[in-house]
N, C-alpha and C positions, 0 to 999 in steps of 0.2 A: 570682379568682386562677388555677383550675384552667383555665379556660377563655385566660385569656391566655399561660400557659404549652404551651399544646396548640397554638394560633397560630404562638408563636414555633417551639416543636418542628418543627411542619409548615413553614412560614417555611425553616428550615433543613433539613430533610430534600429539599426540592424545588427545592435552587439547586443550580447546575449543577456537577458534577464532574468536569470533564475541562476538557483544554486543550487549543489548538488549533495548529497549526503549521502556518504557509504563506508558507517563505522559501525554497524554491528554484527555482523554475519557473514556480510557476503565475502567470499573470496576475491582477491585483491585485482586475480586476471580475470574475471569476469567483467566484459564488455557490457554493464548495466551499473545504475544506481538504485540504492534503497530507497530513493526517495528524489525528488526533483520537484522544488519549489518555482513555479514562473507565476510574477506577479503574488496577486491573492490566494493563489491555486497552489494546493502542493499536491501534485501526483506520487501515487505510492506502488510501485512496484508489485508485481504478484509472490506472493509471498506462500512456503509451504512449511513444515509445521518441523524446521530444522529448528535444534534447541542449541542457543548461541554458547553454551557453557562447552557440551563437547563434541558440537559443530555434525551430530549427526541426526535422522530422521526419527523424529519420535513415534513408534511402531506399537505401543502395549495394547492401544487399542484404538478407535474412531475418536472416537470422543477428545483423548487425549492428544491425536492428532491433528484435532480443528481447535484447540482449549490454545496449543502452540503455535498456533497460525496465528491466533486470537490477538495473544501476546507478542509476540513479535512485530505484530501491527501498531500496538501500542505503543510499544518503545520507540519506534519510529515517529507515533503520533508527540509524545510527551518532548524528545530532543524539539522541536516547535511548539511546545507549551501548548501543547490540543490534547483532547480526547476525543472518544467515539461522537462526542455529541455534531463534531468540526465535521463528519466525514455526509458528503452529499452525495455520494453515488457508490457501488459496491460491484465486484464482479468475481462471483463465485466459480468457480471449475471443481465437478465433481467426476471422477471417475467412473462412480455407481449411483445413480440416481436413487438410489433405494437409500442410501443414508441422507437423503433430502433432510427428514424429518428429524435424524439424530443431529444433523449440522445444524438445524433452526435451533433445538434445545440449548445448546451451545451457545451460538451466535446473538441469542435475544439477553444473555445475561451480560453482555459488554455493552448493553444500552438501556438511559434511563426510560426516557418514553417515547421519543419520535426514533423512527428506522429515517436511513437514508434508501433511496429509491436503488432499487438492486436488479442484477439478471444471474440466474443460477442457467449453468452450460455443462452439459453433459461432455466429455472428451474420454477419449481412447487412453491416451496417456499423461502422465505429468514427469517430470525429473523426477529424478532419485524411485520411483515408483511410488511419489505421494500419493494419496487418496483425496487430498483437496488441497486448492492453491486457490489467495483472494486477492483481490488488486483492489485498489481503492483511490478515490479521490475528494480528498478535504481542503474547505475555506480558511484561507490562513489570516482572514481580517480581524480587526481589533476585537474582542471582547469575544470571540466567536469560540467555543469547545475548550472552552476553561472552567 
């Protein structure tokens, strides 16, 4: 008896807790999610400044290419009833470290007053030859980025 209760126990301690969310952009054969909620935590995927309407990279210029990254994050935030305020940690990828400065300008207008604790990474390359991609990770507990 003790031993099939220990089973079961383990049985449910080791299935899976989180959910998965992948309804706005991404292509349907890609081997990732938009998004993955375990627990209180929802991890958000690196995101690049693809415009969901007609699914291609938005190119007119920097600015407008981090403004889409921005939003895209959002929408992802909002399907879990958050915003920018929910997100605790941030992870920026930039191709050209020299738009550091133009991606702050951007970046500080999707937030009222506290930043989350972030790391900005210089890379070689991104897909599609974005120029910035963000990942992120937000608290999905009660009352938190609403």
């Amino acid at each position: 008896m003790k031993k099939g209760l220990f089973f079961l126990l383990l049985a449910f301690m080791t299935m899976p807790v989180f959910s998965q969310l992948n309804s706005l952009t991404l292509p349907s054969n890609l081997p990732t999610s938009e998004a993955v909620a375990a627990g209180d935590v929802l991890y958000i995927s690196g995101w690049i400044g693809i415009d969901p309407a007609t699914k291609t990279l938005v190119t007119a210029n920097f600015r407008a290419e981090v403004k889409q990254v921005m939003e895209n994050i959002s929408k992802v935030l909002r399907q879990h009833d958050l915003s920018y305020s929910a997100l605790v940690n941030v992870t920026v990828y930039l191709t050209d470290m020299d738009h550091y400065a133009e991606m702050n300008d951007v970046y500080r207008q999707y937030f009222a007053t506290t930043y989350p604790a972030r790391v900005c990474i210089a890379v070689k390359q991104l897909l599609l030859k974005a120029n910035i991609e963000i990942s992120a990770i937000a608290r999905l507990s009660s009352g938190q980025g609403r």
